[in-house]
Phi, psi and omega in degrees: 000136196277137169218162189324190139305287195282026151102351164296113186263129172011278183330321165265010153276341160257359169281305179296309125160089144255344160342124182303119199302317171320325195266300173324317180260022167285316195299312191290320171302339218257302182281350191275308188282343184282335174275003174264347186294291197343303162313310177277359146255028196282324171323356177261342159301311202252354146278314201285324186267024165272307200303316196281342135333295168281346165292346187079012162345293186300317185275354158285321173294334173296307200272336187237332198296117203274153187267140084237310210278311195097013197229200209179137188280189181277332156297335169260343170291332159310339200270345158281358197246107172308309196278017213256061177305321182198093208263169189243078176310308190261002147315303162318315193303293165345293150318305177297309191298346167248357167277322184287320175329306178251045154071033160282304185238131174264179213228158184187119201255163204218129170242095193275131158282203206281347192271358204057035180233141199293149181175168169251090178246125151344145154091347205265198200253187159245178130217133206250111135291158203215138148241178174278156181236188197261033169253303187280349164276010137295353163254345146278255179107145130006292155212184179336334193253344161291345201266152216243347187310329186265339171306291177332333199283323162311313192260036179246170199303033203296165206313318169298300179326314170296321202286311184295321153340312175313329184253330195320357175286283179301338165301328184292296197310307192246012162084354186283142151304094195299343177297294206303291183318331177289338214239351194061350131264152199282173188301305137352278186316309159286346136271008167277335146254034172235094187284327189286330183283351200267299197307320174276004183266332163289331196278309166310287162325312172287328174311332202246299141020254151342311207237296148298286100034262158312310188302314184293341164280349149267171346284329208236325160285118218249017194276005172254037176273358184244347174317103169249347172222104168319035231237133151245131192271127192055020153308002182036243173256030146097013195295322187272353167287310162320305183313309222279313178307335155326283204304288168277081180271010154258043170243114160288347206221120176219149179217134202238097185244110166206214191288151214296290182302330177287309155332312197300324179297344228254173199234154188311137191221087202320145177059035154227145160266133172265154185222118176241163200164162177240100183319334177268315150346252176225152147233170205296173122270188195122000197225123195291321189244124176282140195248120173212124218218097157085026184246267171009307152276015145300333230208146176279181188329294192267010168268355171261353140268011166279299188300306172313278170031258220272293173308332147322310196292289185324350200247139203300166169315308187225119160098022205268139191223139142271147200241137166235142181224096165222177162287140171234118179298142175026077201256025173268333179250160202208166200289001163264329185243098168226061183251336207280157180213152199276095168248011224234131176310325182281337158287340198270338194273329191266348153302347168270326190286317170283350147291339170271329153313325189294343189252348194240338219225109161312130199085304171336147195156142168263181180243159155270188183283338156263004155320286185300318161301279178343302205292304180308329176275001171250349150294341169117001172263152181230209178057027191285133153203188206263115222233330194189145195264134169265266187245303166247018187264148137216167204266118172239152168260147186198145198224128201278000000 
């Protein structure tokens, strides 16, 4: 440790504050500007784990990496991929090593000499090996329907998505949609005329379903024990709809309701009817309780009392409820307490969820809890509350 003349080292001299305020306050500008790179580069963590999703990195590893570590350098993970013509060893490295930073993968270093045999020598190399961890085998899964890989692949940065990035500025000023400006259609629209982006946009949604989602809602919610007839509005395929009729099988009557292509994608499901039809139209009746997870925030104000609407209209007279599962802002505040603050990893996912409505959906955006009360009461429902936490979700009720 370097020390003074008079015998003090640097360290207690910054402890005592004799350390030159000028040098201090440079350090701090120093941590300040590092923390906006951090942010303005943060986009490189949701490209490194889009690419390794689509190289299939995590189900290679499962399937060839060999024991005792389990893991595989970025050259033998190449050596898997047929289409790897002229590969980029040490890119790959790269990636991986900023994914194990944030904690995806683990990482494991080797000190190989000139001879190639492990050892700790002078002179000699590293090689970094990368295994799955209990974060990156949610991108493998048991099977196909467990695997968390088409959420990523959504909600990471894909080609549409960067174009679209370009406008949100003018998007702010004018109130204009960004996606249609970058795409000349609104999102919906364009996956509807994207089978391949639709498909993965239905897979992500049931993965997370599934895989999240559905357990905690049969485990912490009891609100489907009086339920005998089901509809989820905008089920895509119909998977947590599937999950709840397991679970309750003395709900006779489940409907699985959305749009004509999204139904025609959905895959069969014992004891579900799939239904195609438009939620701003009409939806069927037939059913005491309405189901609904992660839609509302698509949609501005007033297409989400248009939609409540049409689930009033659908619902018997008497004891008939909407079940809601959306993200909630700061849901510690409430219009008497506006102390409260979103500091919490679960305010921070659902304030990134609401910036990504802002990019894909005009209007979209999540709410607090009082928000969604307001919203459910200009549709004509009452008795509204807030009932149980899933994971960054909760479950709300409203009663006709």
């Amino acid at each position: 440790m370097a020390v003074s003349e008079n015998g003090a080292s640097k360290l207690q001299m910054a402890q005592h504050g004799s350390i030159d305020d000028g040098a201090r306050d440079i350090d701090a500008v120093g941590r300040n500007r590092l923390a906006l790179s951090q942010i303005g580069i943060a986009w490189t963590e949701s490209a490194a784990l889009r690419t390794v999703v689509e190289l299939d990195v995590p189900r290679i590893l499962a399937k060839h990496a060999a024991p005792p570590d389990h893991a595989m350098s970025a050259q033998q993970l190449l050596q898997c991929m047929p289409r790897a013509s002229n590969p980029n060893a040490g890119a790959l490295q790269h990636l991986m090593q900023l994914l194990a930073c944030k904690g995806l993968f683990t990482e494991h270093l080797e000190y190989h000499n000139s001879s190639g045999v492990a050892g700790d020598h002078l002179g000699g190399s590293v090689v970094r090996t990368y295994a799955l961890n209990s974060i990156s085998r949610q991108l493998v899964g048991d099977n196909p329907s467990d695997s968390m890989a088409n959420f990523a692949l959504q909600m990471t940065m894909g080609p549409h998505v960067a174009a679209t990035l370009q406008h949100l500025g003018e998007a702010i000023l004018t109130s204009a949609d960004p996606f249609q400006l970058a795409h000349g259609v609104n999102y919906f629209e364009f996956l509807a005329k994207h089978p391949e982006y639709l498909n993965v946009f239905q897979n992500a949604m049931a993965e997370r379903s599934q895989a999240e989602t559905g357990p905690l809602l049969l485990t912490r919610y009891k609100g489907f024990n009086s339920v005998k007839g089901l509809m989820d509005v905008g089920g895509g395929t119909g998977a947590i709809l599937a999950q709840i009729v397991r679970h309750y099988p003395h709900i006779t009557h489940a409907v699985n309701f959305d749009l004509p292509e999204v139904v025609a994608l959905s895959p069969a499901h014992p004891g579900v009817e799939h239904v195609g039809g438009d939620m701003f139209e009409s939806i069927p009746v037939g059913c005491d309780a309405i189901f609904m997870k992660k839609l509302l925030h698509d949609w501005d104000d007033e297409a989400c009392i248009k939609i409540l609407k049409k689930c009033y209209e659908a619902l018997p007279e008497s004891g008939g409820k909407v079940i809601l599962v959306e993200g909630v802002l700061s849901p510690k505040e409430t219009p008497g307490n506006t102390n409260a603050k979103s500091n919490t990893m679960e305010d921070e996912f659902v304030l990134r969820s609401s910036v990504i409505m802002f990019v894909h959906c005009v209007g979209g955006k999540e709410r607090s809890e009082h928000d969604f009360h307001r919203l459910v009461t200009a549709a004509g429902f009452r008795n509204f509350q807030l009932l149980c936490k899933l994971d960054v979700s909760y479950v709300m009720e409203a009663y006709k």
